[in-house]
BAROVO-521334 format. One line per 10 residues: number of its first residue (from 0); their letters; for each residue y, x, z of C-alpha. Coordinates in pm, 1 decimal. Layout:
BEGIN
NUM> A> Y X Z; ...
END
This chain:
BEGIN
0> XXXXXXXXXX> -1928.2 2394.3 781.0; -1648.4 2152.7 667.7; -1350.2 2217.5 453.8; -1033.1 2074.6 520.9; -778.1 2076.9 210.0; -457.4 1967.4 246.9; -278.3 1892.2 624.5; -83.2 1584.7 584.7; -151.1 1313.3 842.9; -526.5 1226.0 754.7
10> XXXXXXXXXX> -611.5 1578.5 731.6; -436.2 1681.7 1046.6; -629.1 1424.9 1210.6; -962.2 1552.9 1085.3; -901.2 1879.8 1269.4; -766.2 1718.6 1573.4; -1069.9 1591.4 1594.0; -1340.5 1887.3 1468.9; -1092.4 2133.4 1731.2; -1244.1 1883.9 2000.4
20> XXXXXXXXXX> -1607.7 1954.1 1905.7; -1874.4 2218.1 1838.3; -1895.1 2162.6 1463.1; -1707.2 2501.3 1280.4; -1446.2 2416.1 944.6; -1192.9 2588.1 797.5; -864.1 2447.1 668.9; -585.6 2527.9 365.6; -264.0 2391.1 289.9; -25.5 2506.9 33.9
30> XXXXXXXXXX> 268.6 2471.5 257.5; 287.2 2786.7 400.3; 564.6 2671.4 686.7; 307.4 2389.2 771.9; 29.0 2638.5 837.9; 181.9 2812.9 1034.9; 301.7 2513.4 1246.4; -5.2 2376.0 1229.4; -116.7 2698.5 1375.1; 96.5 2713.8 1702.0
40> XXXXXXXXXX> -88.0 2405.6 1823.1; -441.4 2485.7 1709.5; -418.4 2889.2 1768.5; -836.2 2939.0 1656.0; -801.4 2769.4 1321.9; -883.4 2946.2 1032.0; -699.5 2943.2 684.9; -823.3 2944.3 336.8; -789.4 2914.5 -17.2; -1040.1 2743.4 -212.1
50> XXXXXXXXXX> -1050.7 3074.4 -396.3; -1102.9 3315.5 -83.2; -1336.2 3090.4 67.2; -1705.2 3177.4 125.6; -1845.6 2891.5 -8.6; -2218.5 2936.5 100.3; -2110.2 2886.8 463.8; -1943.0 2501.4 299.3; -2161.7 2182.8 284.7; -1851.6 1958.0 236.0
60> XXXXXXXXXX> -1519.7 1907.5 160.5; -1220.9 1636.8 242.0; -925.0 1664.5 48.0; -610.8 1453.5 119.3; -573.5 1209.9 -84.3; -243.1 1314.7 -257.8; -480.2 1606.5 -426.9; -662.8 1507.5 -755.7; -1087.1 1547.6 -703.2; -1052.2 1663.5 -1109.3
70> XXXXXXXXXX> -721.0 1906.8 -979.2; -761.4 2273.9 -1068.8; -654.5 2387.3 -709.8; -1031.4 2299.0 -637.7; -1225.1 2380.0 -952.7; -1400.3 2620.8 -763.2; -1551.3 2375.6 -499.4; -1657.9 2151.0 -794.0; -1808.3 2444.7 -997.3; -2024.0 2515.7 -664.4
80> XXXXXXXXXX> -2130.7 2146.2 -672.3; -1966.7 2141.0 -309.1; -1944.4 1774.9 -240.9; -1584.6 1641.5 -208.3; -1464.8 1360.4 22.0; -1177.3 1160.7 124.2; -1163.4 1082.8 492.0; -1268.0 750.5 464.2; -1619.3 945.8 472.0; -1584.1 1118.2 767.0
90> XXXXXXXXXX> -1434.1 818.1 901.9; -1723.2 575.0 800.9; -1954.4 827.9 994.5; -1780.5 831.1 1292.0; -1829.8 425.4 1309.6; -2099.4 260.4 1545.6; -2073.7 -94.8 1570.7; -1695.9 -176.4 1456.0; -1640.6 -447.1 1235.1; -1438.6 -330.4 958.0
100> XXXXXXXXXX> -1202.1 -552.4 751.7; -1057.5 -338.8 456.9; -791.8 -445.0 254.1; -712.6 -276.9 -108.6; -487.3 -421.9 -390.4; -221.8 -247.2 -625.6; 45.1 -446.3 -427.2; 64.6 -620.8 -72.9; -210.8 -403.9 118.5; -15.2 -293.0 375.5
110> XXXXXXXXXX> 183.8 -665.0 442.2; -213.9 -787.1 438.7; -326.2 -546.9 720.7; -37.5 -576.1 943.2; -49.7 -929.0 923.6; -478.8 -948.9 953.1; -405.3 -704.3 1252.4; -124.4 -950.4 1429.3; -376.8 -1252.4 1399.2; -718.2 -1022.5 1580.5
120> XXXXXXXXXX> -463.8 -936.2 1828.4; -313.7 -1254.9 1899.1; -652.0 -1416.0 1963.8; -689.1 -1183.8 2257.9; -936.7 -929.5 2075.2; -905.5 -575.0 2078.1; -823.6 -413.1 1705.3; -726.3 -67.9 1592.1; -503.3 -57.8 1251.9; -457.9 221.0 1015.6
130> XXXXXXXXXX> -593.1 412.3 750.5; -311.7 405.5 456.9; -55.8 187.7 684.0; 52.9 331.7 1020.3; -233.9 541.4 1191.8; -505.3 810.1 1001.0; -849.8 628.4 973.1; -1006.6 960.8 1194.5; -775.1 879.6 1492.0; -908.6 590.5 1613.0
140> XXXXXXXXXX> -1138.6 889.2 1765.7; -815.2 1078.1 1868.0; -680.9 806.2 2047.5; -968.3 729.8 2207.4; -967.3 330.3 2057.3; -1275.7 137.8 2158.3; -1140.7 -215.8 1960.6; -1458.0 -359.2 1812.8; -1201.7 -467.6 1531.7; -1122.1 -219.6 1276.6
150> XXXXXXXXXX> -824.8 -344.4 997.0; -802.9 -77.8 755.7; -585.1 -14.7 433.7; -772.0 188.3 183.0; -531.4 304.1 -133.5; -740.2 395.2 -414.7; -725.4 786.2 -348.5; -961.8 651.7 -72.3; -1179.3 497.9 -209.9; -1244.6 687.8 -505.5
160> XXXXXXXXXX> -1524.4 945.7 -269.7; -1669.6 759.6 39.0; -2059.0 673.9 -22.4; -2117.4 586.2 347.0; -1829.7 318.2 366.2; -1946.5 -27.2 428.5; -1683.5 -292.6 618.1; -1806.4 -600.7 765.1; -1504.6 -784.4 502.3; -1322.8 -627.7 200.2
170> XXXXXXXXXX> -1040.3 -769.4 67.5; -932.0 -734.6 -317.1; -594.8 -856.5 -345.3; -457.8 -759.8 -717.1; -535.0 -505.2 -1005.6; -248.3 -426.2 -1188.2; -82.3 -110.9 -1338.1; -65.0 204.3 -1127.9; -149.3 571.8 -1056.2; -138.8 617.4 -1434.5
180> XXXXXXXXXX> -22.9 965.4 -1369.3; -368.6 1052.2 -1184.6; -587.2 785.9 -1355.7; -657.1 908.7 -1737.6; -739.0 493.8 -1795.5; -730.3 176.0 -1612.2; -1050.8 131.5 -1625.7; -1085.9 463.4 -1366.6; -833.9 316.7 -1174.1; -1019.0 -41.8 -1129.9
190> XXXXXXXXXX> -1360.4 213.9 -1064.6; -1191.8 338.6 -777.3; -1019.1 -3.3 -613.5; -1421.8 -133.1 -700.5; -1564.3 114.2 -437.2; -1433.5 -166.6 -166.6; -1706.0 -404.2 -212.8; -2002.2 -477.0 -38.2; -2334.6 -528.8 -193.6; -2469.7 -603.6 149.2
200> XXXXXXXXXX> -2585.3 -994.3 185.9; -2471.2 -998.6 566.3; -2105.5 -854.4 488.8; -1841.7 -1057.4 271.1; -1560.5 -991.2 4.7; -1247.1 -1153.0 -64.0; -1164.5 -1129.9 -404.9; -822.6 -1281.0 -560.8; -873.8 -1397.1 -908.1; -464.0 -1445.9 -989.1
210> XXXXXXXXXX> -504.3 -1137.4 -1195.4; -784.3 -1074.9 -1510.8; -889.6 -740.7 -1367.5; -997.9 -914.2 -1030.1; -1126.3 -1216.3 -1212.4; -1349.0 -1004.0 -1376.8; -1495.6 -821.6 -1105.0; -1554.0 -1161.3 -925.1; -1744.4 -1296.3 -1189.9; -1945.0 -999.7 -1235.3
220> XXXXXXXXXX> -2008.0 -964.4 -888.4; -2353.5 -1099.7 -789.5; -2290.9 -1067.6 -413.0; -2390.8 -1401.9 -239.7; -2134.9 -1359.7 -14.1; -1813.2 -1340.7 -275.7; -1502.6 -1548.4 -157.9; -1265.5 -1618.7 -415.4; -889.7 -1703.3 -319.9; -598.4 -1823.4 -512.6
230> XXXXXXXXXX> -249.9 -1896.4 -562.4; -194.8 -2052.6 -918.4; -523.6 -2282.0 -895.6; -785.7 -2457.7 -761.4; -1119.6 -2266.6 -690.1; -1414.9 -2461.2 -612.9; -1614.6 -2297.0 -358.6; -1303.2 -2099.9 -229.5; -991.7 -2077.4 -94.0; -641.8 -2154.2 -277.0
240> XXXXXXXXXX> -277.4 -2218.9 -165.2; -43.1 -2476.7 -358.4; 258.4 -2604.5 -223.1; 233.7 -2467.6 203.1; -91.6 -2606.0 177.0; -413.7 -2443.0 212.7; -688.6 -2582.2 70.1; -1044.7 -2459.4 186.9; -1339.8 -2549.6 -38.8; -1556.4 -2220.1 67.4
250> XXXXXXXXXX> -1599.0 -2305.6 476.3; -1524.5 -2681.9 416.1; -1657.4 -2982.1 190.8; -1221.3 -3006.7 167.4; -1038.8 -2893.0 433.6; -634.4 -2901.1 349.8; -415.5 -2669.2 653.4; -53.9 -2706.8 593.3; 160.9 -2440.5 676.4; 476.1 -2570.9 828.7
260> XXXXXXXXXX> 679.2 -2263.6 908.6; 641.5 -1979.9 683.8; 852.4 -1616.9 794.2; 1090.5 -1484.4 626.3; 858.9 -1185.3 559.5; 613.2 -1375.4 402.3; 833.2 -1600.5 167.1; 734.3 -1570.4 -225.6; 441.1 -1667.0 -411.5; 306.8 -1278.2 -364.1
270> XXXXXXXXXX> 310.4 -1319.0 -47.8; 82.9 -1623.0 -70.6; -229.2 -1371.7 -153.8; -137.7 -1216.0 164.4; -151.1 -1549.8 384.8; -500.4 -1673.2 199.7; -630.7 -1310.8 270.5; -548.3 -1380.9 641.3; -658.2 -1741.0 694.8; -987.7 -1640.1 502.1
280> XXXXXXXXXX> -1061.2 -1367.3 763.9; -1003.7 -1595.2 1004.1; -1247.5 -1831.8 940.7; -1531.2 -1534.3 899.8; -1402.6 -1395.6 1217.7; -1433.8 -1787.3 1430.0; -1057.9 -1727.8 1526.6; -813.6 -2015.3 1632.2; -662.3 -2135.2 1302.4; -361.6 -2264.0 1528.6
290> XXXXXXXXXX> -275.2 -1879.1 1623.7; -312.8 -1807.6 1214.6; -37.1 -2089.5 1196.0; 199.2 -1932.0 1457.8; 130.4 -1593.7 1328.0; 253.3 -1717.3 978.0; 555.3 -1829.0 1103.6; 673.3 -1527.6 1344.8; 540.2 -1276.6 1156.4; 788.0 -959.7 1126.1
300> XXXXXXXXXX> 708.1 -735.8 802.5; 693.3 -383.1 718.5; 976.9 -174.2 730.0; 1050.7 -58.4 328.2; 887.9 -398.8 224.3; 1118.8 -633.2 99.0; 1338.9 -554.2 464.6; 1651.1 -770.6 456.4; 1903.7 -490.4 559.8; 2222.5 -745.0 555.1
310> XXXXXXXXXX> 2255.7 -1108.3 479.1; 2574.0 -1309.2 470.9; 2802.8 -1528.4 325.3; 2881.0 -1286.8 40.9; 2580.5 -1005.5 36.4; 2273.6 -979.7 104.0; 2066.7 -642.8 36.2; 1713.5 -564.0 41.1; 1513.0 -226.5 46.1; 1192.9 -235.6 -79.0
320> XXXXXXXXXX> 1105.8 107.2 -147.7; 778.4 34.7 -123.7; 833.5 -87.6 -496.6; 642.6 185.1 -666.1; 490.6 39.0 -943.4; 679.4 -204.1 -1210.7; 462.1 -491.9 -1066.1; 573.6 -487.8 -766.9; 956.1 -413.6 -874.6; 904.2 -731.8 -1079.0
330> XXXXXXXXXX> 780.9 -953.7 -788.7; 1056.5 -882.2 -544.8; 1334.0 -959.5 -795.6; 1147.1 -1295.9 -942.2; 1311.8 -1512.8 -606.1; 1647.4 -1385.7 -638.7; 2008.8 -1449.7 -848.4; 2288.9 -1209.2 -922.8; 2125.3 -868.4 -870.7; 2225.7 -507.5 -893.2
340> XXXXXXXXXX> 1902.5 -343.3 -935.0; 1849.9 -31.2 -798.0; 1572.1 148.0 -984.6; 1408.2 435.3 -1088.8; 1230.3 787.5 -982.4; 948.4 955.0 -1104.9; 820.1 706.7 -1351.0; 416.5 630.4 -1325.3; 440.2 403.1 -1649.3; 557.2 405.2 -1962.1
350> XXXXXXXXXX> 712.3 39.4 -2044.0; 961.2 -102.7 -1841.8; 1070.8 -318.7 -2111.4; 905.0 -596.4 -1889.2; 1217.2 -628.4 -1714.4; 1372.6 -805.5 -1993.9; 1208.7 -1096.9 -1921.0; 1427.5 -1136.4 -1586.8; 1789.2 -1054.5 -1738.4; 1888.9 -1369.3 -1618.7
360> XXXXXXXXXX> 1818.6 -1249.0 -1295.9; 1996.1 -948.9 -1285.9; 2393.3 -884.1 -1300.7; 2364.9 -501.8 -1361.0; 2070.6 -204.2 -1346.6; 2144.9 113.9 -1212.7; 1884.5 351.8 -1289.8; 1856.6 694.7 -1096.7; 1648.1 951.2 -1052.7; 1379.0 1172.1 -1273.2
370> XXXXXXXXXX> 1278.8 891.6 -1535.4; 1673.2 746.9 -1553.4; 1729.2 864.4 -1911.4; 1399.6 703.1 -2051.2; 1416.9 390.2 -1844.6; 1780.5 328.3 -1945.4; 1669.4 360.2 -2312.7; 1457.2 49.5 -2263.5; 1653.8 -160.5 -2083.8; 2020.9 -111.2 -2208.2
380> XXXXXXXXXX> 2085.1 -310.1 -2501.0; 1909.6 -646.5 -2302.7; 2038.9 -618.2 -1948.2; 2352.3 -414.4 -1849.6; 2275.9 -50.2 -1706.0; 2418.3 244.2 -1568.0; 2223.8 593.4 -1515.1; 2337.5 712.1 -1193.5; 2314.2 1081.1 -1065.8; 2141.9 966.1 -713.1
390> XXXXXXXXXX> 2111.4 681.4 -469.9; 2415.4 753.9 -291.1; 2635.5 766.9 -619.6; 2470.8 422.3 -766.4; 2531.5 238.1 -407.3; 2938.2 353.3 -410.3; 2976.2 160.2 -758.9; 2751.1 -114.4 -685.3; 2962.8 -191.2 -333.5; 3310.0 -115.3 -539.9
400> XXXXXXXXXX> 3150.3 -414.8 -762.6; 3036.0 -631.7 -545.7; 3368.3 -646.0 -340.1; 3556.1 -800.8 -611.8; 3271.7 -1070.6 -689.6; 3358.9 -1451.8 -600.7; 2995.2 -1533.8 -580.9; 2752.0 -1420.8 -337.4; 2577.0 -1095.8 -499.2; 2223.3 -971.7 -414.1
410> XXXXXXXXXX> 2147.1 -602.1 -369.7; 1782.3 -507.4 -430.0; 1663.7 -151.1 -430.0; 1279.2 -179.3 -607.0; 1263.8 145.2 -787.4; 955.7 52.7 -956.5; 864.7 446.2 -924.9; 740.8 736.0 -697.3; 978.2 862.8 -468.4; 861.6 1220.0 -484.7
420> XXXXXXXXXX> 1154.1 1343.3 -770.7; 1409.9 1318.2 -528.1; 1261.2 1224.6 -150.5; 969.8 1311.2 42.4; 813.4 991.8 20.6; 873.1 628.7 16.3; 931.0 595.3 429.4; 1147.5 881.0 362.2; 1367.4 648.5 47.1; 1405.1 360.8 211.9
430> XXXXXXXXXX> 1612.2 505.4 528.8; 1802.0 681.9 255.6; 1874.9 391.5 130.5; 1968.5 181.7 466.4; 2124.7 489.2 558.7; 2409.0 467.2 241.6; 2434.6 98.6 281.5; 2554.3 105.5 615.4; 2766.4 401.4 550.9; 2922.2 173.9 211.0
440> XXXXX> 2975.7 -129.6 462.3; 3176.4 78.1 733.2; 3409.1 144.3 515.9; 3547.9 -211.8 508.9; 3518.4 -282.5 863.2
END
């Protein structure tokens, strides 16, 4: 018997699926209002806690991947040696002949897979994307998708318990601080973003090497079929991008592909990793190069990723409340003049004092949320801060600002945090967010 803990959307669509066969499970969550919704559409489904279960009937677990494997909510299932999954195991059972390209990195997975899915699809082949972006991994089953293509995102939560996974490509984009709160060190947290990689001489990872951690693994890697890709250097034997131009030393004696129109969605050297990812796949996969071009330059991002909410002569704001790491805050900021930063949350790290290093960047820092009082500490006497109550509060003094400014201002929201002190999650943030901009620009129209 399996045991389902925890009924967000990858464990709901584990027992959609097990309520549509013969195999028996049980199921928890500690939201008691979800059980009981979850109840009134599957009426025979049987609750438990990990401490009223019978765990002789269990053989395995899958807990969501917002639970800990080392939390004590399930101390009893790892006393009993009961072995715990995430779905990507159930998922990687459920797979016949698929080809699987998995994409993992601290930052830019989900811009990756979207824009890996838009390029399968665009050549005419049938592909089914989820797993951390969009769709649960299991529902592909649900949904009845036959696509011989499979683009997955895999967050390290994933990854961390999943010994049957094996994609035809993995993609390792960048290692860089995150998930401190669940990881003790970063050396679990690399561990878990490791788990991606094939050892299997017919499959084939893509490994960036802008970044020490992934440089490392590279060159430790002994897998024959190792791509490395870059966007500060050339690699020989790989793939790098300098200038629009890609220059392809892996497929190629020296093949150079210039990129002459590049979306506004994919603009800024991070976004680079996410093109080379792409164009890499492309070339494993035999698919038209010119559709990878016209992909490139059409291609329409992410909601909550760097999403241009309003651009004109005198504002333009972007929400990317994807930002949940420092990294990432720091990227998205990097391209831009004259900002009033929007930061803050639940903090994941401990030095912010990074930052710094982009005053020039950055008119004013308003700082909200769980972590405001210790991230204004660090900041304040270099760049000039405010701790605001909420979102909503920081927005009407940034707008009051911005009105009186004779030069063109830039309004970024990158909290460089978790959303989950004052939001459900980070989808949840980021319409926040648009929500109180549009509400702040209505009231000068």
């Amino acid at each position: 018997m399996k045991y389902i803990y925890g009924l967000n959307k990858s464990g709901l669509s584990l027992i959609n699926h097990l309520s549509k066969t013969s195999e028996s499970f049980i199921a928890w969550d500690d939201n008691e209002k979800k059980r009981q919704k979850i109840s009134l559409t599957f009426k025979d489904i049987v609750f438990k806690h990990p401490e009223d279960l019978s765990l002789l009937k269990v053989k395995e677990a899958f807990i969501t991947p917002g639970i800990s494997l080392n939390d004590k909510k399930i101390s009893r299932l790892r006393d009993k040696k009961i072995n715990l999954y995430r779905d990507l195991e159930f998922y990687s059972k459920l797979l016949s002949n698929q080809k699987v390209i998995a994409i993992t990195g601290t930052n830019g997975k989900s811009t990756t897979t979207k824009l890996i899915g838009d390029v399968i699809k665009s050549n005419k082949l049938n592909c089914f994307v989820g797993g951390n972006i969009g769709r649960p991994l299991v529902d592909f089953k649900n949904i009845n998708d036959d696509s011989n293509y499979h683009v997955i995102e895999l967050s390290s939560f994933q990854l961390e318990s999943a010994p049957s996974f094996c994609s035809h490509i993995s993609i390792l984009l960048n290692i860089s601080y995150d998930h401190l709160d669940r990881y003790s060190t970063i050396e679990n947290y690399i561990r878990a973003k490791k788990n991606i990689l094939n050892n299997n001489k017919e499959n084939y990872n893509i490994i960036s090497t802008d970044d020490d951690y992934c440089r490392d693994i590279f060159c430790s890697s002994k897998n024959l079929n190792n791509i490395p890709i870059s966007t500060s250097k050339p690699i020989k034997k790989g793939v790098f991008f300098i200038d629009n131009k890609i220059y392809d030393q892996y497929f190629f004696d020296k093949k150079i592909t210039i990129i002459n129109k590049i979306s506004q969605s994919l603009t800024g050297k991070f976004n680079s990793q996410n093109i080379l990812a792409a164009y890499t796949v492309s070339q494993i996969l035999g698919l038209d190069v010119k559709i990878f071009l016209e992909i490139i330059g059409s291609f329409i991002g992410l909601p909550h990723r760097l999403e241009r909410i309003i651009n004109n002569n005198n504002l333009e704001v972007i929400n990317n409340s994807k930002a949940t790491n420092l990294d990432s805050t720091i990227k998205s900021i990097s391209k831009y003049k004259n900002i009033y930063l929007i930061l803050g949350g639940r903090a994941k790290e401990k030095n912010f004092s990074s930052l710094i290093n982009f005053k020039k960047n950055i008119t004013k820092c308003y700082i909200i949320g769980e972590s405001s009082d210790f991230i204004y500490k660090q900041l304040n006497s270099s760049i000039d801060s405010k701790r605001s109550f909420n979102l909503a509060d920081a927005l009407k003094e940034i707008f009051i600002e911005v009105r009186s400014s004779k030069i063109k201002s830039t309004i970024i929201f990158s909290p460089g945090c978790s959303s989950f002190d004052q939001f459900n999650n980070f989808e949840d943030r980021g319409n926040k967010f648009k929500e109180f901009v549009m509400k702040e620009m209505n009231k000068y129209t």
